[in-house]
C-alpha positions in Angstrom: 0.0 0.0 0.0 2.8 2.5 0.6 4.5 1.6 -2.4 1.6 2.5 -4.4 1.1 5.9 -2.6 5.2 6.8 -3.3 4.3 5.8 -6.7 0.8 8.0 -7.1 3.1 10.7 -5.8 6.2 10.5 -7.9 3.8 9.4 -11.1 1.8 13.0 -10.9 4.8 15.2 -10.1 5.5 16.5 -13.5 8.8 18.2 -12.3 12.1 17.9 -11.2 13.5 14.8 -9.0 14.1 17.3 -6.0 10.6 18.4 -6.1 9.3 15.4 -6.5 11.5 14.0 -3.4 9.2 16.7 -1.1 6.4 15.4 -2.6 7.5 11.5 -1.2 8.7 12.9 1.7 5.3 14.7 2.5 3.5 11.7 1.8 5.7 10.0 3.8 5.1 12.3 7.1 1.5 12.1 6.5 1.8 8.6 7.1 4.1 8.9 10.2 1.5 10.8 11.7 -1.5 8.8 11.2 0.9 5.8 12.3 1.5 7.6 15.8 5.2 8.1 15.5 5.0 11.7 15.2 2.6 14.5 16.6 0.1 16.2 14.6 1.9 19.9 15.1 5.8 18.3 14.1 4.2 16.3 10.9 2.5 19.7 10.1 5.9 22.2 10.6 8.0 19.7 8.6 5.3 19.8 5.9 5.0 23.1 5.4 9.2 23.8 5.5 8.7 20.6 2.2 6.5 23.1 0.6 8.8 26.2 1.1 11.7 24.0 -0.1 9.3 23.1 -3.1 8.9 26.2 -3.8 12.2 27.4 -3.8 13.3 25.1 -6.0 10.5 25.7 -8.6 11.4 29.4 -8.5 15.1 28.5 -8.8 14.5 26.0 -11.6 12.3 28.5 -13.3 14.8 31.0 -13.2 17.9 28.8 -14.7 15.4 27.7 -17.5 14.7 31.4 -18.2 18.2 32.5 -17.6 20.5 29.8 -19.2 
């Protein structure tokens, strides 16, 4: 079952590998906090620094395809 929610995830990211990796490693604290091994308020502060990383590198990916 896990293996086919990493693979959902990485299938429907139509961007770079780092990007996608936040996507997987989202999915993957989503999990750990239904699971019980981390609290509600840690699983939500890492996943909103994975989207801020995300976002970075979108911009910066953006910017070396506009630039270069």
């Amino acid at each position: 079952m896990i293996d086919t929610i990493f693979n959902i995830v990485m299938g429907s990211m139509d961007r770079s590998i780092p990007q996608a990796e936040c996507g997987e490693l989202r999915t993957q604290l989503y999990l750990a906090e239904k699971l019980g091994y981390i609290t509600s308020e840690n699983a939500n502060q890492l996943i909103n620094k994975t989207r801020k990383i995300s976002s970075m590198l979108y911009n910066l990916i953006k910017t070396r395809k506009e630039k270069f």
